[in-house]
Each structure stands twice: as structure tokens, then as C-alpha cells.
N, C-alpha and C positions, 0 to 999 in steps of 0.2 A: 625722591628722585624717580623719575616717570623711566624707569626702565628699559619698557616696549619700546619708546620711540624713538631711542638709541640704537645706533645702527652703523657697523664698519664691515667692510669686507675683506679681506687682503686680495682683492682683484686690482684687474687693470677701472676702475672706477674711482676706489677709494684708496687704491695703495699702487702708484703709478711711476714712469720714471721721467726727468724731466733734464734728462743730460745725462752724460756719462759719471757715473759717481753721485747724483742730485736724485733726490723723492720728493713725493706729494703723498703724504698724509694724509687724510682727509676722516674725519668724523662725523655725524649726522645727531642732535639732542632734540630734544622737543622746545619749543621758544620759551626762552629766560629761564630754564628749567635749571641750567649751571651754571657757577660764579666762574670754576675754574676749570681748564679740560686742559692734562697735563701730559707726552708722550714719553714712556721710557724705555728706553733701546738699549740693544748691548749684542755683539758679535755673537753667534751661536758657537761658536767654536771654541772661545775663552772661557772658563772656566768661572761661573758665578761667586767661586770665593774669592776671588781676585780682587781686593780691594779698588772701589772706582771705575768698575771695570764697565758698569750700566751707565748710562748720562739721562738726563733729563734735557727734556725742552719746552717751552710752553706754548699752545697752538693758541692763533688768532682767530679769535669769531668774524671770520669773512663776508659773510650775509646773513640775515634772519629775515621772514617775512612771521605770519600772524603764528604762524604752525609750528616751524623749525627752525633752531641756528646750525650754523655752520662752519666748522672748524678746520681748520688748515694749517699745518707746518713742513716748511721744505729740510730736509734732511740731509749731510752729506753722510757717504758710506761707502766703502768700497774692500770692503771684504768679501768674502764668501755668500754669509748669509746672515741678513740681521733679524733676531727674532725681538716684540715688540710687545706693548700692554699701554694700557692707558689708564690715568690716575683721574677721575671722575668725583668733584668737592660741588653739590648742589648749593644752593642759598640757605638751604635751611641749617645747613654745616653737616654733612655729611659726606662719607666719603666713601666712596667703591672701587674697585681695580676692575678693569674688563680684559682680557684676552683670551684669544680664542674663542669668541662666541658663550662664554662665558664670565658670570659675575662673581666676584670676591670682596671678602671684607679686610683684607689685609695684602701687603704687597707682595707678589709673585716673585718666586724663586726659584722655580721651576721650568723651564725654557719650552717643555713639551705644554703650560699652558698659556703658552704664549703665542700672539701671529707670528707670520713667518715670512719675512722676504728674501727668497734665492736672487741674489743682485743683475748673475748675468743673463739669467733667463728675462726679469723684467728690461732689461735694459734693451735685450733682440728686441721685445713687443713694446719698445717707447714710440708711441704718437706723437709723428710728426708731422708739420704742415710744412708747404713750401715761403722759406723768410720773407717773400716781398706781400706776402698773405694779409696777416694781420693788420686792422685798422684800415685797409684800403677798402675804398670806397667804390662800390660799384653803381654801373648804370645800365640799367634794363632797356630793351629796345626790340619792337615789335616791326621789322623789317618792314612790310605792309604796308606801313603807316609812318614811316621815320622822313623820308626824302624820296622823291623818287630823283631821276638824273640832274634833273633842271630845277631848281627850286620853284614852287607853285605860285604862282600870280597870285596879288593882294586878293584879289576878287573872284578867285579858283573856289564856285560854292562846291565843288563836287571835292576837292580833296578838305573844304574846309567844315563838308555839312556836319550836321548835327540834329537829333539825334543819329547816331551812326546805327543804321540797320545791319542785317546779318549778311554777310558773303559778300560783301561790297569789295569792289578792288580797287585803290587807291594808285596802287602802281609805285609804291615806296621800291626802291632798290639797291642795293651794295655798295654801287658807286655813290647813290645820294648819302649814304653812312659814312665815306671817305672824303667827300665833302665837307662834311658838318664835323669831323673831328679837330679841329683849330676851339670848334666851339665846346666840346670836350674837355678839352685841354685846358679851355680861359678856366670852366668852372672848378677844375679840378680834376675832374675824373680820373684812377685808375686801371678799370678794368672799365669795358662792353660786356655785357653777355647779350647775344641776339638770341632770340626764340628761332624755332626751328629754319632751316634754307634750303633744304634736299627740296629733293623733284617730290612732289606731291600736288593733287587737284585740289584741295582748298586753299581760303585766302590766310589763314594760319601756319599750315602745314604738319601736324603733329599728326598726322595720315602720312606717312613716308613711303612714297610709293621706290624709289632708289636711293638707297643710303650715300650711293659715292657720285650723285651728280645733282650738283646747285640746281635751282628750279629755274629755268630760262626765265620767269616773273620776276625773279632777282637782280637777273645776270649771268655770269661765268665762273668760274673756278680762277681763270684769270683774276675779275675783278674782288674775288676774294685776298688773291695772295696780297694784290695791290692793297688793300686794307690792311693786312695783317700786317705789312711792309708798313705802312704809313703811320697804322698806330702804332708800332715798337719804335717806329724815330720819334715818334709824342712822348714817349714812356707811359703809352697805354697798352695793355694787354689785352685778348681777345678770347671768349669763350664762346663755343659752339654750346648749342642745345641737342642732346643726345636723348631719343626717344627710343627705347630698346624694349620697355616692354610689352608696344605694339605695333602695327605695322597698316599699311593700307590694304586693301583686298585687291589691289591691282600689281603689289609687288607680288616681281616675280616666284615665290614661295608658295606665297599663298593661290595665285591664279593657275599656278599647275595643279594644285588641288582642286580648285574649282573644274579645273579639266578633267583631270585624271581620278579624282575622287580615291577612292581606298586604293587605288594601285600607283598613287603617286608615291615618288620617293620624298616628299618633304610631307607627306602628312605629319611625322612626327617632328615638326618644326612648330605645333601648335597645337593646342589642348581640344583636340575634335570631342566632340558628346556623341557623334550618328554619325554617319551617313544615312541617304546622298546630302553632303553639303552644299548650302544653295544662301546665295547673297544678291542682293536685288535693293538698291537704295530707295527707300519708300520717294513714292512722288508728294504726299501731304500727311504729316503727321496728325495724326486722329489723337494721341492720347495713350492709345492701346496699341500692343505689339505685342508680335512671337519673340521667346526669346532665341537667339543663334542658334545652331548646332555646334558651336565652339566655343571656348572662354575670349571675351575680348573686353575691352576697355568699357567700364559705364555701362555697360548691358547693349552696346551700339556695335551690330553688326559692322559697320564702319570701319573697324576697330581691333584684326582680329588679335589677340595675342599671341606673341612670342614665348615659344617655350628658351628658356635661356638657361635650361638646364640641360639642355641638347646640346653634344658636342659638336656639331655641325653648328648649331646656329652660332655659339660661339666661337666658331673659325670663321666665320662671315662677319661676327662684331668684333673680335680679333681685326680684319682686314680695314673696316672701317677706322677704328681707333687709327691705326698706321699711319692710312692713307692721309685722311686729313690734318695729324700730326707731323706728320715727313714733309707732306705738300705744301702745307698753307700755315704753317707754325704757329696753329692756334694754341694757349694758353692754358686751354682744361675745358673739364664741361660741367653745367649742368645737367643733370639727370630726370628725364619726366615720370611723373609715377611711378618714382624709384622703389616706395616702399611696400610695393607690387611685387615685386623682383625677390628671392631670395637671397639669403645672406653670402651663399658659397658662391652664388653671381660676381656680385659685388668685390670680393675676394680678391677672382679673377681679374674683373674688370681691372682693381687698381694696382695689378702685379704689371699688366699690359700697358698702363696707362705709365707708370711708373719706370718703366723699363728704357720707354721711349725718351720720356722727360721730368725726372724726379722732380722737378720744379712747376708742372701741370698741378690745378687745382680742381678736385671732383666734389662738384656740391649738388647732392641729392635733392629733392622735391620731397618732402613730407610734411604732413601739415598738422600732426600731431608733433608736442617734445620727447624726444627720448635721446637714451647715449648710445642706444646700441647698439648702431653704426656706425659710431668716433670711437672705436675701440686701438686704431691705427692701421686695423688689416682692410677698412672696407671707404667711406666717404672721408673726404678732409674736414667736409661741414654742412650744413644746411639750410633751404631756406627757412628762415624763424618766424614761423608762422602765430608763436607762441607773442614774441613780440608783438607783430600786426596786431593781433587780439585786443593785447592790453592798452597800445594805442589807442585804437579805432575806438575801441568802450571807453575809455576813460577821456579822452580827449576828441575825438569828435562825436560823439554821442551823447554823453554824458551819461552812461547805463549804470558807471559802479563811480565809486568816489575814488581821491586819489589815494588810497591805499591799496587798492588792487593791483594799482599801478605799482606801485613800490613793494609789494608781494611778488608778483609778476617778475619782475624784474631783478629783487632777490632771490627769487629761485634759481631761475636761470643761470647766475650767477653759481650759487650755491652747490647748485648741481652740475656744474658743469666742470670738463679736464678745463687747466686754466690755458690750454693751448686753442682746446677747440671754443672758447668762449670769447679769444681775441680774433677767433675766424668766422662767426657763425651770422648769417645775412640778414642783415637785421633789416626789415625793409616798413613802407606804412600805407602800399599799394603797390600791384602787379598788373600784367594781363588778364587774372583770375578776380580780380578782386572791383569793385567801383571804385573811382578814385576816391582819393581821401578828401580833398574839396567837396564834393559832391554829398559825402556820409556828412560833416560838418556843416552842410549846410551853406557850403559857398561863403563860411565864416576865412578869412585871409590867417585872423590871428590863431584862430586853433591849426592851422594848416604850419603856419611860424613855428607854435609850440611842439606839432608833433615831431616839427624838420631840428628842429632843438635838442629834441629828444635823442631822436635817430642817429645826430651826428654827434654828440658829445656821451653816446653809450660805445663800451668796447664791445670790439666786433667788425662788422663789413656792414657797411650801411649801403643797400643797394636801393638806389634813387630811379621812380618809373619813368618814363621820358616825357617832358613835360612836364609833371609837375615842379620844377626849377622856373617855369613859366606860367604856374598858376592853371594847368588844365586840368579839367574836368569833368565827370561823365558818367552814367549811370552803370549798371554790372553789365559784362560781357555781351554783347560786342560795344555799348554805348562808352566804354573805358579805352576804348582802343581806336581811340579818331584820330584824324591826321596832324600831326605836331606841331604847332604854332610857329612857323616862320617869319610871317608878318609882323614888322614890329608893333603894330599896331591891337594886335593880338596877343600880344606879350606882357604880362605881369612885371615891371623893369622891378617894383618891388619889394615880389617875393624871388626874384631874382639873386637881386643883391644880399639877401638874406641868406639863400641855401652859398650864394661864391663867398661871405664873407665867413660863414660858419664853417665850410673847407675849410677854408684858410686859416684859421685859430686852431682847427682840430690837426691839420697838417704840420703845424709850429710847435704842438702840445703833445708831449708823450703822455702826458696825464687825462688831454681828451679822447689819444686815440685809443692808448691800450692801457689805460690805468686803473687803479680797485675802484670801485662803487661805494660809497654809503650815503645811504638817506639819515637827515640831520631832523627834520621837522615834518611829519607826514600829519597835517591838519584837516579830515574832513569836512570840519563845520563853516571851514572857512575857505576848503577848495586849496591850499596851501601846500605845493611839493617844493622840498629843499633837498639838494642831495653834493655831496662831493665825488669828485673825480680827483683822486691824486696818484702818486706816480714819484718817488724820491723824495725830492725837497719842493715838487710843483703841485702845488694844491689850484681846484676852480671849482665854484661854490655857484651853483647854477638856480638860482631859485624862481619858480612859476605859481601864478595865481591863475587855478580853474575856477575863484569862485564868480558870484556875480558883482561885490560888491568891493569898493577900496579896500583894500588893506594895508594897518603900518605892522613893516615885521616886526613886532615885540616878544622874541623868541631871543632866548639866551643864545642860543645858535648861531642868531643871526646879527648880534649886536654889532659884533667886531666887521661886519662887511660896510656898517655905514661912510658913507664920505671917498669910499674904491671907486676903480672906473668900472664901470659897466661897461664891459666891450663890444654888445652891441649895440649900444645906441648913441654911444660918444657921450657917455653923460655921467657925473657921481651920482653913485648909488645914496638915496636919500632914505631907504629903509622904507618904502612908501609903492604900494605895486596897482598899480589898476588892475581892473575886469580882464582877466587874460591877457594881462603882461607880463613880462619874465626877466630876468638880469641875468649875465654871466661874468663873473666874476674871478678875477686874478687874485686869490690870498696873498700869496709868496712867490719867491721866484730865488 
């Protein structure tokens, strides 16, 4: 038994609460290293001679990728305090007891070496998300570039050019967003999250020069509510993009600094290095630069940062949250550069955020995985950047085989609260990122398989604008061109791909929010098989990255021959081409 790479906490990580009276369990082995991983509990308070007074239960290996499995059992309890051990039987027949960070060769009788769960303290610190959360599907939308009032003539080369250069202005606006939401709404969609809308001089805006006024580039504050009004009669909800931990040098904070230099009252609104402070946007980027006399975003004077652990600046994003919350009934935010910001920030933020509307959704920017921020005190979830990766490499690339994929994606799993892992934004291209057509090579079908992926994984699948119409375009700003209006411009279908894969995932508790396991992970042959179930609904989704036919002749896959494949109207014949894929209905 490999020891080391067993691993429980009694934290909010691995020992968590998931209801009033309900736990999650959770244990960490090294992969195939245990037959059996057993949990035994018993009331701290009852007295160990008590005949039966301990229960057993046996945990499910919930994911494994090449490294680790992953163990899980839900627990009911509502006592005091349950103290707890785990019974540990490798392959080789061998048997260990763990509690307390501690190993033993016989079973525990002793309660002090035991973990320890006090029930109502975890139960104050249970992680939750807002119920309409899970499994919904977002859609990302670069304001800019979305619509502008009037939708643009077939033959508009200026909002349709390409390559799109840097700073270009399109003239996208608010109202053209409340427009196009009927078309929202046919695909499916959710939730909006637009990138930023405050008064700022770039064609982005993630330079905020006024936090509480719309960029007249947009519109009104008016033409926002009307949106926000328009999408809640859709049953779509609305996120703002909330950028806190930098600001422009023309808000008014920072420009009394530039005034007033050390005898401003907001210098401590910002992590000054000197005086005299001095900002001057280069006229031609050479290469080389001084760096600021302040901390700011990227090293880009542009940029300056927000001290957000100033009480002042947090009565000014205090005011912010409010206003646009009260006013314009937006839904939650996204967070930029959140993992910039520190923790006790965040805290706040979602005490403020919460206060207003427990049912607000705060999804951070970070582009590494971690949990550290779904602990329930700070972010609902984040964008999964982790996700993208294994995409982007595995299927439009072809960097790793498909086992990275299925590592990837068991981890995440694996490691995750199983609340924050029906929330977490699973996406296969952003504003940050080139589109995923464009990495794939303008291939249609790895574009298919990635939107396959995305939408038949639990979580938030947040879909970038356009690509539901096949657009495409090289890294920032070439990703961020004006949205295909024209039918003639339009992908009808990859189209009907991403509304029919809504659709099945919308009907399917097992696509949207159900367990994971991979059946067949064949690199020689490029061969992913995986199930999605969910009660008594199993869908058995299987895809070929390789280059050549394949008949599935995998035990796994026997019993799928002669089922409908639901997308393509056809029995499954056990036979896939070059980057074809089936999804399949087991039972029902």
C-alpha cells in the first residue's frame, strides 16, 4: 500500500457538508493502489462499548486518472459530533485503518484517533451555490462586437473585416444585445455574461474609468435595464463583468493622484512604489519600458491597481455592487484578475453580494485549478481554464492523446466539492483565448467534438459568441470580430449541432449534472468512451480522435450496437469514422 499518497483532511475540502444532516466524505489513493476503501463512523459522545454503536459504509471510487483515485461517500448524521477512520484493504490483501493523520494495523477504538466532525459548525460553513446555477449554460458576449442598434448590412466590410486589428470600433451596443435575445433563447441559452460596459476609453473597456456609468459606446443605463428586463421574460439571466483589481488612470482616484501627488487623499487607494507619480501612455511601443511607480495590471501603467484592502476602496466597490444590483437586476458577476485580489477581499465581496441577492452568481477569472476559493466564504466558481487546456490539446491540436483528456477531466472531477463541480465554467474559447476553429485548423468536426464535450460535461458550459455559427479568428484582438449576422455567414451546420446538443442536455439530468466515467480510453486508436449517468439514466458518448475507421470492439461498447445515436438520427452500427462521435441513450 503506497501510503504517501493517501490523503484525507477533515476540512471543508475533504470532509464537507452537503445539506442539513448530509456529508461528503472524500479520500485521495494513488491509482489502483486499493480494492477497498471502507468509512467507519460512530457518534463521539456514545460510548464505544455500546454494542453497534460504529456503522460502516463503503465509499465509491468516483474518478481516477493515471496518478490518483478518488473516493467518496455521502453520510447522514446529526448528532453532536461524528468522530471517523477509514478501513484501507490494497490488492495485494492487506489491510490498514487511517485516522487522524495516522496509520494503524488493527481497528480503532479509540475516538481521540480518530477524525473529527463537529456537525453544526460544518453545516454554518456548507457551500452553497445559487439552485438555478448548475448545468446552465452560459454565453459570453464581447459588447463591441455583439450588434450594434441596427443589425449590419450583408456587405458592412467594416464590421465584418478580418483580420480584426487592435482598437477598432465596431459600434456593438446594449440595445443591439436586446435585440438578438429571441436568438438566445431559440439556442438555449441561460445566462449572458457581457465583458465589461462602465465608462472607459478603450474598445474593451477593462480600463474603468467610472464604475457607475455605462460607456455612452454602449448606450444608457436605461438601455441596460431594458435588457435585463427583457432577458428575465426569456428566462435568461444577466452578468456584469466586475473589474476591481484595476482601474484606469483617468478614474477619478487615481487622477487626484496624479494631481495631488503625496498629498492626495486617495493615494492609499493604490500600491504607489515613489513619488512624483507620472503616467503618459507611450505614443509607439518599442519593446522596452520603465516600469510604473505603482503596482498595476501586466506591468501596463494603463492599468493602475486597486488596493482592495483599503477600507475606503471597499465602500466605493461596496457602492458599486448596490447600485447596479438594485438598478439593473443583474444576476452576479464575473470577476477579472480575480486571483490578484486577496482572499479577505473576496470574503467581503460575497457577504455584499449575497446580502443584496442570495441567488447572485460570483464567478472568478483564474486560469490556474485550485479550490481555494470554493470554500463557500469567497467565489460560487470559476472560469475552467483547466478544462480549455485539455480541449484545446487534445482535440484541436492534437498535442497529447486521449488520455490526458480523461485524466483532465477526472481530476477535476475528483478534486472537486461536488457542488462546485456542477457550477464550474467549463468553456473551449473566450475573449483571451483564439478561437477554437482557428487552433483546429478550421477543422468543422474537431469543433463538433469539442462542443460535445463541453455540453455533455457537468458544470456551466459557457459558449463564446459565435462560435454556435462557426466563427473564427486568431489570438486577441483577431478572436474578437464582429458576430456573423448575415445568414450567409453562418455555419447553419454547426449551428444545429450546438441547439440540438442544448437540447438533449436540457432534457437530461444525466448530461447536465450527472457522475462522469470513462469506459474505453484508447490512445493507439485515438478512441474516448465515457458515461454520463444520473439515477436510472445512463448516455454513453463515444468519439474517435483517431485518423482512421474504427469498429468499436471493446467489451464496453458491445451492448451500445443497433441504439439510436441522437445525433445524427441513425443506429449506432459500432463503426466510427475519422472524428466521428455517437451519443447514446443506454436506459431510461
Amino acid at each position: 500500500m503506497i501510503k504517501s499518497a493517501i490523503i484525507h483532511n477533515p476540512d471543508r475540502e475533504y470532509c464537507y457538508c452537503a445539506g442539513s444532516g448530509n456529508f461528503i466524505i472524500k479520500l485521495r489513493a494513488a491509482h489502483g493502489d486499493l480494492s477497498e476503501c471502507i468509512l467507519n463512523y460512530r457518534d463521539k459522545y456514545m460510548s464505544t462499548r455500546i454494542p453497534g454503536i460504529d456503522k460502516e459504509i463503503s465509499m465509491q471510487k468516483v474518478a481516477s486518472n493515471d496518478i490518483y483515485d478518488y473516493y467518496e461517500t455521502a453520510v447522514k448524521f446529526d448528532g453532536i459530533c461524528m468522530r471517523y477512520y477509514f478501513i484501507l484493504k490494497d490488492c495485494g490483501g492487506s489491510t490498514v485503518y487511517l485516522g487522524n493523520q495516522s496509520f494503524f494495523d488493527k481497528p480503532i477504538d479509540d475516538i481521540y484517533y480518530m477524525f473529527d466532525l463537529p456537525r453544526i459548525s460544518r453545516e454554518e460553513e456548507e457551500f452553497t451555490v445559487p439552485e438555478w446555477a448548475p448545468g446552465s449554460v452560459v454565453y459570453q458576449i464581447f459588447p463591441e462586437r455583439f450588434s450594434p442598434d441596427a443589425e449590419p448590412a450583408a456587405n458592412d466590410e467594416h464590421w465584418y473585416q478580418s483580420p480584426m486589428e487592435r482598437c477598432q470600433r465596431l459600434g456593438g451596443t446594449i440595445k443591439g444585445i436586446t435585440s438578438h435575445l429571441p436568438h438566445l433563447a431559440d439556442l438555449g441559452v441561460d445566462v449572458i455574461y457581457m465583458t465589461p460596459i462602465f465608462l472607459s476609453p478603450s474598445d474593451h473597456k477593462y480600463n474603468t474609468k467610472d464604475y457607475l456609468k455605462i460607456d455612452p459606446d454602449f448606450g444608457t443605463e436605461a438601455d441596460l435595464t431594458e435588457l435585463t428586463d427583457t432577458a428575465h421574460s426569456l428566462g435568461i439571466r444577466v452578468m456584469l463583468d466586475g473589474v476591481f483589481n484595476h482601474c484606469d488612470p483617468d478614474f477619478f482616484a487615481f487622477r487626484d493622484v496624479l494631481e495631488n501627488q503625496e498629498n492626495s487623499k486617495y493615494r492609499d487607494w493604490f500600491y504607489i512604489k515613489s513619488f512624483p507619480v507620472k503616467w503618459e501612455m507611450p505614443k509607439k511601443f518599442t519593446g522596452s519600458f520603465k516600469l510604473p511607480d505603482y503596482e498595476t495590471f501586466s506591468y501596463f501603467g494603463g492599468m493602475p491597481k486597486l488596493n482592495c484592502s483599503n477600507a475606503e476602496v471597499r465602500d466605493y466597490i461596496r457602492s458599486v455592487i448596490s447600485y447596479w444590483m438594485n438598478t439593473a437586476k443583474i444576476d452576479g458577476w464575473r470577476l477579472d484578475v480575480a486571483d490578484e485580489i486577496g482572499h479577505d477581499f473576496w470574503r467581503f465581496f460575497r457577504s455584499e453580494v449575497k446580502k443584496i441577492n442570495p441567488n447572485a452568481l460570483i464567478t472568478g477569472e483564474i486560469w490556474a485549478h485550485t479550490s481555494t476559493y470554493l470554500q463557500g466564504d469567497e467565489w460560487d466558481t470559476f472560469m475552467n481554464y483547466r478544462f480549455y487546456n485539455a480541449v484545446r490539446d487534445c482535440v484541436a491540436c492534437g498535442k497529447y492523446p486521449v488520455s490526458h483528456l480523461a485524466n483532465e477531466l477526472s481530476d477535476i472531477r475528483g478534486s472537486s466539492n461536488r457542488r462546485s463541480w456542477a457550477v464550474l465554467w467549463n468553456l473551449i474559447g473566450s475573449h483571451d483565448t483564439p478561437r477554437f476553429l482557428h487552433l483546429a485548423g478550421e477543422n468543422l468536426q474537431r469543433l463538433k467534438i469539442a462542443s460535445l464535450i463541453q455540453l455533455t460535461t457537468t458544470g456551466m458550459p459557457m459558449i463564446y459568441y459565435g462560435d454556435e455559427y462557426g466563427m473564427t479568428g486568431a489570438m486577441d484582438p483577431d478572436c474578437r470580430r464582429g458576430m456573423v449576422w448575415e445568414k450567409s455567414r453562418q455555419n447553419q451546420e454547426i449551428y444545429s449541432h450546438y441547439k440540438r446538443l442544448i437540447e438533449l442536455r436540457k432534457n437530461s439530468p444525466a448530461l447536465k449534472c450527472g457522475e462522469l466515467k470513462f469506459t474505453v480510453v484508447d490512445d493507439a486508436h485515438g478512441i474516448l468512451v465515457y458515461e454520463k449517468y444520473c439515477g436510472d439514466e445512463k448516455y454513453c458518448i463515444t468519439i474517435n480522435l483517431g485518423a482512421n475507421e474504427c469498429k468499436m470492439l471493446y467489451s464496453e461498447t458491445n451492448k451500445l450496437t443497433g441504439l439510436d445515436d441522437l445525433m445524427h438520427d441513425r443506429k449506432f452500427d459500432g463503426v466510427l469514422q475519422p472524428l466521428d462521435f455517437a451519443v447514446i441513450k443506454v436506459n431510461s
